[in-house]
ZADO-1210 file (C-alpha; in nm, 4 decimals, padded with zeros to 6 digits):
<atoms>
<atom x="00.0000" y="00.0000" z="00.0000" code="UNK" pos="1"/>
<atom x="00.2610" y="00.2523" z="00.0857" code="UNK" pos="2"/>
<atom x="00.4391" y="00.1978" z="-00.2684" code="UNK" pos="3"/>
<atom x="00.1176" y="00.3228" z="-00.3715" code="UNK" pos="4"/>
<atom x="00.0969" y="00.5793" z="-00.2056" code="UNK" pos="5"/>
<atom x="00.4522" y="00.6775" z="-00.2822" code="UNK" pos="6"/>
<atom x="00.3894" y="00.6439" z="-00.6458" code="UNK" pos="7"/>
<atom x="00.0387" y="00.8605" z="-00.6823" code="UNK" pos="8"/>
<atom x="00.2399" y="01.1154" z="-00.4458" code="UNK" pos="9"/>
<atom x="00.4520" y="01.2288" z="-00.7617" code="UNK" pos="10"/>
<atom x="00.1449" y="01.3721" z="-00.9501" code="UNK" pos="11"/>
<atom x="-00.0118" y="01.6844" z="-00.8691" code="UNK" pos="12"/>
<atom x="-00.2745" y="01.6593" z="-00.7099" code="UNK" pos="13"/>
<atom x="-00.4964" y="01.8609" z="-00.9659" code="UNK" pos="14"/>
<atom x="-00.3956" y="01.5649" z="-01.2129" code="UNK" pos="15"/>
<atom x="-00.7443" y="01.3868" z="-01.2758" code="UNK" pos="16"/>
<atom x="-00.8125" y="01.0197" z="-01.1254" code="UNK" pos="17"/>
<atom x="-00.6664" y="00.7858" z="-01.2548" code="UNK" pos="18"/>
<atom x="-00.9871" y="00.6162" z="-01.4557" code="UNK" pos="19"/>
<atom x="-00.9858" y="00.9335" z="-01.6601" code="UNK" pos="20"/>
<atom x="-00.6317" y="00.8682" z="-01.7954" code="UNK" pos="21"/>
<atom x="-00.7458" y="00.5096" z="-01.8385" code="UNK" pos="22"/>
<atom x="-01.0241" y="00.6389" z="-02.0267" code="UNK" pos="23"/>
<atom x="-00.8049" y="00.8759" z="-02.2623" code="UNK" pos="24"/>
<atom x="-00.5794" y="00.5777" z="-02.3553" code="UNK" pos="25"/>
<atom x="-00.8450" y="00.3489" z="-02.4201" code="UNK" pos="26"/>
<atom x="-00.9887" y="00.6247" z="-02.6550" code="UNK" pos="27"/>
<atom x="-00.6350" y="00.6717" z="-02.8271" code="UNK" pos="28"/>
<atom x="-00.6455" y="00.3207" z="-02.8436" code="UNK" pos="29"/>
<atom x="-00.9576" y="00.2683" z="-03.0315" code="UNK" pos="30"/>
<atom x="-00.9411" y="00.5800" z="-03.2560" code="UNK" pos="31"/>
<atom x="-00.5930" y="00.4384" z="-03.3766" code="UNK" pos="32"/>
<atom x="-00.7665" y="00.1605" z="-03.4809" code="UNK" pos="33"/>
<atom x="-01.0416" y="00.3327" z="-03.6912" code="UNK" pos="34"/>
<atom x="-00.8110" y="00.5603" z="-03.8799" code="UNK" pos="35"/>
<atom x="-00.6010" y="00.2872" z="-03.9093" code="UNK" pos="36"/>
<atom x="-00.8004" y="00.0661" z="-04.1044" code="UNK" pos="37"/>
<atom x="-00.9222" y="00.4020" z="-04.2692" code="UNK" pos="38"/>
<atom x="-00.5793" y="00.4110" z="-04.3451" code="UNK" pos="39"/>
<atom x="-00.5578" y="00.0742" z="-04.5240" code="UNK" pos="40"/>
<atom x="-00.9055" y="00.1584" z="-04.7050" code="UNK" pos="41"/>
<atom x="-00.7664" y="00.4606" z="-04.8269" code="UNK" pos="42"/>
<atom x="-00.4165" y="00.3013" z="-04.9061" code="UNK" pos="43"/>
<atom x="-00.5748" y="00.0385" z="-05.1299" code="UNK" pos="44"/>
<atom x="-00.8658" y="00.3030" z="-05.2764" code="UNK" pos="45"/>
<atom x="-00.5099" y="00.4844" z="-05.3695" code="UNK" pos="46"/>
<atom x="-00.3224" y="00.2107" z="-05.5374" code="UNK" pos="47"/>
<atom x="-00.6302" y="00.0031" z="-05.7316" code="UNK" pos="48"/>
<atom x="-00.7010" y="00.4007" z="-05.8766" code="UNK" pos="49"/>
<atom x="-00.3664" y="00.5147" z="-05.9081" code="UNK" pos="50"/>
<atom x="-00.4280" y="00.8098" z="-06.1742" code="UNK" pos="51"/>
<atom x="-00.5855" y="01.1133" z="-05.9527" code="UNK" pos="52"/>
<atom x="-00.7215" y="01.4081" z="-06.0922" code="UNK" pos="53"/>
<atom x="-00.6435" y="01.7632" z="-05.8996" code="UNK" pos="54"/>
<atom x="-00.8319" y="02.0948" z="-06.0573" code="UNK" pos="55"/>
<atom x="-00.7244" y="02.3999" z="-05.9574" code="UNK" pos="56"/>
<atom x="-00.9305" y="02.7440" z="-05.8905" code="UNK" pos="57"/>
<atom x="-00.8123" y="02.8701" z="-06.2062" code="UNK" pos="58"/>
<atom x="-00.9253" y="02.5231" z="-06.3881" code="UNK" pos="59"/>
<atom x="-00.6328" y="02.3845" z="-06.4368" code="UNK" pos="60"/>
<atom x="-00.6208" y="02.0153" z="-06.3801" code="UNK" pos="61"/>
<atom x="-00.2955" y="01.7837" z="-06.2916" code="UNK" pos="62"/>
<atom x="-00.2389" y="01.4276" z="-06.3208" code="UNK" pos="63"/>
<atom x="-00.0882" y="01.2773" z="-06.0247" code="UNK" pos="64"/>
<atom x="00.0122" y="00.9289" z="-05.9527" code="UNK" pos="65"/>
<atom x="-00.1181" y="00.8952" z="-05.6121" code="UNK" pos="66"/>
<atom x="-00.0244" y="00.4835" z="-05.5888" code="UNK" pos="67"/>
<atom x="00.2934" y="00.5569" z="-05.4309" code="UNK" pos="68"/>
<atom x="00.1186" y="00.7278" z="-05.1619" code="UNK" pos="69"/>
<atom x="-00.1777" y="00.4390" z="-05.1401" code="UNK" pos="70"/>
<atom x="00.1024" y="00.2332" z="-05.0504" code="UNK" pos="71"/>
<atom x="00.2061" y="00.4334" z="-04.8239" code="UNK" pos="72"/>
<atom x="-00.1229" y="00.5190" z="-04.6434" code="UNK" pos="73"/>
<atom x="-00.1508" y="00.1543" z="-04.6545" code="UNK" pos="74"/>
<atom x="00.1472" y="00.0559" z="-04.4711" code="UNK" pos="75"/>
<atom x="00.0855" y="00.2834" z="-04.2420" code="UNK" pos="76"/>
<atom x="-00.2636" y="00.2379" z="-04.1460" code="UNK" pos="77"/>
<atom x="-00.2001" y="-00.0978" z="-04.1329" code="UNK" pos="78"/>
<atom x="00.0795" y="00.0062" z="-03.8559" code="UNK" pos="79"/>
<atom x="-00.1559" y="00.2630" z="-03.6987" code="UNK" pos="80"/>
<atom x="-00.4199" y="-00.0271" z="-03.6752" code="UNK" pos="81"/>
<atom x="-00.1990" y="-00.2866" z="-03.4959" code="UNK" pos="82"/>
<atom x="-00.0080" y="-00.0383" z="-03.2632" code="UNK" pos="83"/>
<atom x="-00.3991" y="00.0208" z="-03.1573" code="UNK" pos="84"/>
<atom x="-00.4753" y="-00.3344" z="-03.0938" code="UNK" pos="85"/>
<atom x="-00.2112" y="-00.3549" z="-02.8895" code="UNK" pos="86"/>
<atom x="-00.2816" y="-00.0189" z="-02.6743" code="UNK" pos="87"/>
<atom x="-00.6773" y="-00.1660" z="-02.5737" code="UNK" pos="88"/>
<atom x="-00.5035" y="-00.3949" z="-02.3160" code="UNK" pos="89"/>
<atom x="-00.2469" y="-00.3228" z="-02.0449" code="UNK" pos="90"/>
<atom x="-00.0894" y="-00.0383" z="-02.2915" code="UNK" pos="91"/>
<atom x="00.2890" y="-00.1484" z="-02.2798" code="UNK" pos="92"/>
<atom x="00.5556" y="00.1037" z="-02.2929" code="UNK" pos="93"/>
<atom x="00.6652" y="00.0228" z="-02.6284" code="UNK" pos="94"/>
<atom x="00.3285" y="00.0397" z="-02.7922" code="UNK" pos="95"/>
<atom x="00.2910" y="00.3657" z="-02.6719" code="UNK" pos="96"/>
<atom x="00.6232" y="00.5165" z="-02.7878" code="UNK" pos="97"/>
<atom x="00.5830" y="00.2974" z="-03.1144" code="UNK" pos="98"/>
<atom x="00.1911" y="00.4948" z="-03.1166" code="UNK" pos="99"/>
<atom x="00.3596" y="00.8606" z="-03.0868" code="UNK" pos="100"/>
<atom x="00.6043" y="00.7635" z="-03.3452" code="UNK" pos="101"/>
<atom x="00.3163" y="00.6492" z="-03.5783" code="UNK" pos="102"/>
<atom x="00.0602" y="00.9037" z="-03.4929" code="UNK" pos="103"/>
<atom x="00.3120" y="01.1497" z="-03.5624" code="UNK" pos="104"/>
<atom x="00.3890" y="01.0195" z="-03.9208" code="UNK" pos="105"/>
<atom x="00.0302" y="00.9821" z="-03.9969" code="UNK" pos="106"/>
<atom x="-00.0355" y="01.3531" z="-03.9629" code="UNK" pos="107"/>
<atom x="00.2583" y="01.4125" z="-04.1164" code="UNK" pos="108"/>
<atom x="00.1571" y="01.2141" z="-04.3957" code="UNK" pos="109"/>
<atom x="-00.1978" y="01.3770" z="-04.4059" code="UNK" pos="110"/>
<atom x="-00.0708" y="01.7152" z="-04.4142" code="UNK" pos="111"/>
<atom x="00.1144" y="01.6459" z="-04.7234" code="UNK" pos="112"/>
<atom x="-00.2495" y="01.4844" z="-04.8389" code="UNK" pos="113"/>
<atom x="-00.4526" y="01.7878" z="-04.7897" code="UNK" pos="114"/>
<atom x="-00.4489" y="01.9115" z="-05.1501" code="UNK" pos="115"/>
<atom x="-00.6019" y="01.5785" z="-05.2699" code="UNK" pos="116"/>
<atom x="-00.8165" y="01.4882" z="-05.0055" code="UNK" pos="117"/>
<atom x="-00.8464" y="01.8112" z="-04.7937" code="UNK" pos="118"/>
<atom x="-01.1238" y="01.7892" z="-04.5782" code="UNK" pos="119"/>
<atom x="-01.0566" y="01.4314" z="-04.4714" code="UNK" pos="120"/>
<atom x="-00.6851" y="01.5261" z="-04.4165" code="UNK" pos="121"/>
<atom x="-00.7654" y="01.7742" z="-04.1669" code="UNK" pos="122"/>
<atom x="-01.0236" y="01.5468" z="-03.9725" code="UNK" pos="123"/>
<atom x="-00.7632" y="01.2931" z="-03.9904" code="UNK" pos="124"/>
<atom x="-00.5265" y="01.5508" z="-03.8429" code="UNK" pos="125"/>
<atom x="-00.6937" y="01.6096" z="-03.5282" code="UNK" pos="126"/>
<atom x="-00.8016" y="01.2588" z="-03.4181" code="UNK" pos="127"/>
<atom x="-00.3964" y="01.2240" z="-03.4595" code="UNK" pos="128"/>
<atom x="-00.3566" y="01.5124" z="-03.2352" code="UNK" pos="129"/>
<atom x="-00.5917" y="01.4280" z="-03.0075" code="UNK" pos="130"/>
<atom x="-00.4235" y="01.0381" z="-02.9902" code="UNK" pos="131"/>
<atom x="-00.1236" y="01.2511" z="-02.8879" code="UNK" pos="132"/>
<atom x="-00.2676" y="01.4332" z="-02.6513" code="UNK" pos="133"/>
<atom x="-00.3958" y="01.0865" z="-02.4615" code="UNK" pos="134"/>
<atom x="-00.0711" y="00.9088" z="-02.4892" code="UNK" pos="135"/>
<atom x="00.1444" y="01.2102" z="-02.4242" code="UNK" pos="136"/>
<atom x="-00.0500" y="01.3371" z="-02.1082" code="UNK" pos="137"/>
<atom x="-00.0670" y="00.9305" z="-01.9603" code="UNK" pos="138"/>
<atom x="00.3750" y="00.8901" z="-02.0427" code="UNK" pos="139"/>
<atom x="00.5221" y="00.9372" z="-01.7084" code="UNK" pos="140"/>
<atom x="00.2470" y="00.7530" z="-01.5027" code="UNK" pos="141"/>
<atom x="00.2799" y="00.4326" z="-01.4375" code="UNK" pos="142"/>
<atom x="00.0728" y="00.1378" z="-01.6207" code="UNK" pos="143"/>
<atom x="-00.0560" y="00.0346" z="-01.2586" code="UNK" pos="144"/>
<atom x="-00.2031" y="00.3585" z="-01.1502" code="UNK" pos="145"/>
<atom x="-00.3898" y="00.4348" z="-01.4783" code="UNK" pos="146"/>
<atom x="-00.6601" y="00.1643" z="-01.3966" code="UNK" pos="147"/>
</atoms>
């Protein structure tokens, strides 16, 4: 008990219980997942199409090959997606540094996306951001006390 006690001393004691944190990472967890396999839908939408037509304002129109990009949306949804699996149970220190790394590429990725797809770039953008916030905000605690 005193271990405990020792370890929850180290937060502040504004820091919200320890269910909420639970909570966020679960959420991260399971929004991972959904863009993830969003991710792989898009990724293979991308590379069975791969000729993608862009029109500008002033009417111009480019050709782009967008299959290198399907592959890479699907790799990395496919990533995302796992990375999420594996956050739903006890949340492991690796899968959440692998999940920041990810996370971090897939809005990265997505940014560069948001003259093709825009409006689903920027949703994608902030569930990635707020993934980050959940597994960000939860780092220092320990797996025990976030139950």
């Amino acid at each position: 008990m005193s271990e405990q006690t020792e370890m929850r001393s180290e937060y502040p004691s504004t820091a919200p219980a320890s269910g909420t944190w639970a909570g966020w990472v679960h959420f991260g967890a399971i929004v991972m997942v959904v863009v993830g396999v969003f991710g792989v839908l898009e990724g293979l939408a991308a590379t069975l199409s791969p000729t993608y037509f862009v029109s500008t304002a002033g009417g111009a129109v480019f050709v782009l090959s967008w299959a290198t990009w399907g592959w890479v949306h699907l790799i990395l949804g496919a990533l995302v997606a796992l990375v999420g699996v594996s956050m739903l149970g006890e949340a492991p220190a690796w899968a959440r540094s692998a999940a920041i790394v990810l996370v971090a590429l897939s809005a990265i990725v997505h940014l560069i996306a948001i003259p093709v797809a825009p409006v689903w770039s920027i949703v994608v953008i902030g569930l990635d951001v707020l993934v980050l916030y959940a597994l960000v905000t939860t780092w220092g605690m320990p797996l025990g006390t976030r139950r």
